[in-house]
N, C-alpha and C positions, 0 to 999 in steps of 0.2 A: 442735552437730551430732551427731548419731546416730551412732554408731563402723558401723563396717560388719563384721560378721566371716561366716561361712560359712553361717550360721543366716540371718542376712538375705538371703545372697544366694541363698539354697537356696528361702525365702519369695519372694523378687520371683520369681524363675523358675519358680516349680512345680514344683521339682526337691528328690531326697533330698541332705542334705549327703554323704551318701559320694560320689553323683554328680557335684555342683559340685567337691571336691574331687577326686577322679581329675579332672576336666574339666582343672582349674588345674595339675593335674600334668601333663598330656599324656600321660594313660593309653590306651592300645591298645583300651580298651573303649569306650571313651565314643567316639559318633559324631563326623566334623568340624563339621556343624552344631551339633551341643549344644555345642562347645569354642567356638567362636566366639563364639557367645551369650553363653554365663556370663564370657569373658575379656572379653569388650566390655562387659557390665555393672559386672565387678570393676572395670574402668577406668575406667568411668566414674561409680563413689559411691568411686574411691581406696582400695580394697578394700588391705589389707596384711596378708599370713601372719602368726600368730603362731609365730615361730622357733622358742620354748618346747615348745610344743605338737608341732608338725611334728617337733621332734626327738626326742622323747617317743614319739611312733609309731612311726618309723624307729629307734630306740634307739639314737641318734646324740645324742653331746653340740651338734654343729655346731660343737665347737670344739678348736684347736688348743692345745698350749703350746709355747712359747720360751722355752728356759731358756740364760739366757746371765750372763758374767760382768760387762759393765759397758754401759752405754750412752754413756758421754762417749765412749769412741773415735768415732771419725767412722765406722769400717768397722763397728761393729754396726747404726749409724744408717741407713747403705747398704744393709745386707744386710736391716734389718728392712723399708723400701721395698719391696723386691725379694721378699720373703715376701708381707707386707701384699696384693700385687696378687695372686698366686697364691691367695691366702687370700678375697679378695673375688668374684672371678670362680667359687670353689666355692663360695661363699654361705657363709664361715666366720668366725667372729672367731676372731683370735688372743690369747692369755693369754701374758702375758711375766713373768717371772717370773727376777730379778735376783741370784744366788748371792755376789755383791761378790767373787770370787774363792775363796771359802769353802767346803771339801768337806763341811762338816758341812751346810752352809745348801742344798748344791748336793742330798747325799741326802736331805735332809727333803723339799725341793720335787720330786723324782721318786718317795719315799713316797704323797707328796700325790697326783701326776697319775697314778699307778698304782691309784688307787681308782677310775677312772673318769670324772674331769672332762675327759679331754682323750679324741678319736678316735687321735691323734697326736702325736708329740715332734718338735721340732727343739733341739738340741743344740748349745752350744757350752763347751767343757765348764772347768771352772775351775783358773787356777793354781796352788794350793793343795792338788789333788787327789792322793793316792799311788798309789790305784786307783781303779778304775772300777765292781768289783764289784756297787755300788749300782744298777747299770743292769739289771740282769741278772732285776731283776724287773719292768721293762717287759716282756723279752723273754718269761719265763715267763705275764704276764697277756696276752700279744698286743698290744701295743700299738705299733706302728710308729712307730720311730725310727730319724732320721736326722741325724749329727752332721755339722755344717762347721765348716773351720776349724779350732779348736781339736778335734783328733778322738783318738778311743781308737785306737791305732797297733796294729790287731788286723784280720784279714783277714774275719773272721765278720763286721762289721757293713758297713751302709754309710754312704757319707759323699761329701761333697765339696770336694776341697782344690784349692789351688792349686800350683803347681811351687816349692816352698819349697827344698832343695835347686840347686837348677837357678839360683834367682831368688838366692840366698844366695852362691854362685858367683858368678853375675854383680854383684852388689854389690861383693862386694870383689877381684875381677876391676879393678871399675870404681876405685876406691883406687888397685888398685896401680899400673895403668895414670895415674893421675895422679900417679904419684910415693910413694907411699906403702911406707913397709919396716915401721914399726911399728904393727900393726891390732889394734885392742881389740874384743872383739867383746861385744856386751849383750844377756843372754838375760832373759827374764821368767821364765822356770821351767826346771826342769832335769828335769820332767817330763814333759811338753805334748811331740809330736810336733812342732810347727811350729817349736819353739824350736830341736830336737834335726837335726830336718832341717835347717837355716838353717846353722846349725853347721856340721854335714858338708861342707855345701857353702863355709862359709869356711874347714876346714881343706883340703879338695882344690884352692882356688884358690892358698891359699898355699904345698901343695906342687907345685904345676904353675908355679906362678910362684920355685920354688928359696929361698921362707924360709921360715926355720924355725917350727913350733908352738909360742908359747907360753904353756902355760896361764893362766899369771899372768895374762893380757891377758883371758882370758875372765869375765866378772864378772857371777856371778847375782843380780840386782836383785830385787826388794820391794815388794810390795804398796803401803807407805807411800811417799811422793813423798818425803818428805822425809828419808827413809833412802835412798833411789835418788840426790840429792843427794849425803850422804855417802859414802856410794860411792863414784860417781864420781870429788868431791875427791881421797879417800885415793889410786884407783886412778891419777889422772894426778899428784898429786905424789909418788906410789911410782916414776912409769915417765915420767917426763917427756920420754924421747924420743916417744912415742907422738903418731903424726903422723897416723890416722887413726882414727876411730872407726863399725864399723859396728852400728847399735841394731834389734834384731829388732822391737823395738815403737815405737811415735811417741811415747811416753809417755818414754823413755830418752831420746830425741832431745831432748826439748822437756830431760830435766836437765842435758844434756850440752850446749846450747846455754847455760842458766842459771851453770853449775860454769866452762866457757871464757870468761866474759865475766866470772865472780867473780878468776879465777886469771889474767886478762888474756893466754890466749891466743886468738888471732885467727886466727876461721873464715873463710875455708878458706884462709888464709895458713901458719899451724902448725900448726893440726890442719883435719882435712876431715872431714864429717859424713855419709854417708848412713845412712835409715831408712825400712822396712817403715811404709808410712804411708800413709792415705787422709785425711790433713787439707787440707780445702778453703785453708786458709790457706797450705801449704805455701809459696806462689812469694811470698806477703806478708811471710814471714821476714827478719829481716835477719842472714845474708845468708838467700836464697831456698835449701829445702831441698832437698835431690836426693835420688827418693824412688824405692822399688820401691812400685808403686801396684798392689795387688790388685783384682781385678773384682767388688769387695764386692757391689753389686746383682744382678747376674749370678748368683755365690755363693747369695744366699739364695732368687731363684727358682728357679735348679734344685734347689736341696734340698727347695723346697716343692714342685717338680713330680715329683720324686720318693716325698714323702710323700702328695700327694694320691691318684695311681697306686694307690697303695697300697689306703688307704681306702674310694675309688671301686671299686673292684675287689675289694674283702675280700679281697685276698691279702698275704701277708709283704713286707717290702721285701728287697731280697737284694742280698748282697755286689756281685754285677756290675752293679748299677743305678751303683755309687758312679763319681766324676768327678773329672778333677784339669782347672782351667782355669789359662787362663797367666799372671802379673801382668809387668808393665810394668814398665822402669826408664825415670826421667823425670826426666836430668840438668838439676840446677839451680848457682847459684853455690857454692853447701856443697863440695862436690866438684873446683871449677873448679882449674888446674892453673896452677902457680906461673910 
């Protein structure tokens, strides 16, 4: 079958291809009778844009990047949904592009999309990172960026988080209310915003609730699983009173269920679990996990609706666009009270 491109349909119609095309775009000039015409033809030989092309005029890549640190979590898998459809409905692919936590991997790939492949960034940005400096030449070449989640804790950009604080609180709020006096608290990085707010918010529960801070209980975990393992072991056979564990990421949860069941203590018998967690398996754990469940999908459409805003509009994205939405605690047995 004969491909169909603008040329042909400029030929069946009697028309210049600039014409057909403003037609197909639904340009201000071209009459409603000639738009009709040419869109009922394009429809009917299955006429399809070349993207390539069409962006090439516009001087529009038509595409976005997502640069994020891993895709097993469940919550990147959520939030990339929740982009993907924002992304679709502007007629965009999106470019994902995977830092494995790594700041050196993390500035190469925003080297890379500050040459031009991308209209746009969405950010999530990596545990590994000590600065963010390497951003700062999207912002010099115009390139709107906007980070979730894991975000640069700086009022100039914008972003979309959720109440980490607030939700970090309520966590272990939710412990000590089931009994719990000794809470260990598990961070993924000790520079990430999300880690650091989570925190604040477990130390102001424990001193609202009259016990005391202590560091020793807070234990920054590792990249490698199998070093977050050890970890752990050291940390509950160092402090063996520890009767609660709250894990900022699901990834500590998942070791700290593996280290309890090596060292034969029983959840949520002597120790109690919750974590920051968007795993669909959550309630299939044995026991069932009790989780602060984030609005992951939600999360990555408003940051894409955000970014598009942006591009549609040729203007900057700006600090007050940014959003904090709220995540959910969703008691399960891990927590259940003795």
């Amino acid at each position: 079958m004969k491909s169909t491109n603008l040329k042909r349909l400029a030929q069946e119609l009697n028309l210049s291809i600039s014409t057909v095309s403003r037609a197909l775009n639904d340009s201000y000039e071209i009459a409603p009778e000639t738009k009709a015409r040419v869109k009922a033809l394009a429809q009917l030989l299955n006429y399809e844009p070349n993207p390539y092309a069409s962006s090439l005029r516009k001087q529009k890549s038509q595409t976005i990047g997502l640069i994020l640190p891993e895709v097993a979590n469940n919550f990147f898998s959520l939030a990339i949904d929740g982009i993907e459809e924002i992304a679709r409905a502007n007629d965009y692919h999106v470019l994902v592009y995977l830092t494995h936590e790594s700041h050196s991997r993390e500035a190469a790939i925003v080297q890379h999309l500050a040459s031009g492949r991308a209209d746009g960034i969405l950010v999530s940005v990596a545990s590994e990172s000590p600065d963010f400096t390497h951003f700062d030449l999207l912002t010099e070449r115009g390139i709107p960026t906007v980070f979730f989640d894991r975000v640069r804790d700086e009022e100039t950009i914008t972003k979309v988080t959720t109440d980490d604080s607030t939700s970090g609180y309520k966590a272990t709020k939710h412990l000590i209310d089931a009994g719990c006096q000794r809470i260990a608290y598990l961070l993924v990085s000790d520079t990430l915003s999300i880690g650091l707010r989570r925190q604040q918010g477990y130390e102001d529960a424990l001193r609202d609730a009259g016990l005391a801070y202590d560091p020793e209980l807070v234990l920054l975990g590792h990249p490698d699983r199998e070093e977050n393992i050890i970890l752990i072991r050291e940390l509950l056979q160092k402090h063996p009173d520890i009767d609660g564990i709250f894990a900022s990421v699901e990834s500590l949860a998942m070791c700290s269920y593996e280290v309890c069941q090596e060292l034969g203590r029983r959840i949520p018998e002597d120790v109690k679990v919750i974590s920051f967690s968007n795993m669909a398996v959550a309630s299939l754990l044995s026991p069932a996990l009790t989780t602060i469940t984030q609005p992951a999908y939600e999360m990555g459409r408003e940051a894409a609706r955000i970014l598009f805003r942006s591009i549609s509009k040729n203007k900057p994205v700006l600090p007050s666009q940014s959003m904090e939405l709220q995540s959910q605690l969703v008691v399960r047995r891990s927590t259940q009270a003795s």
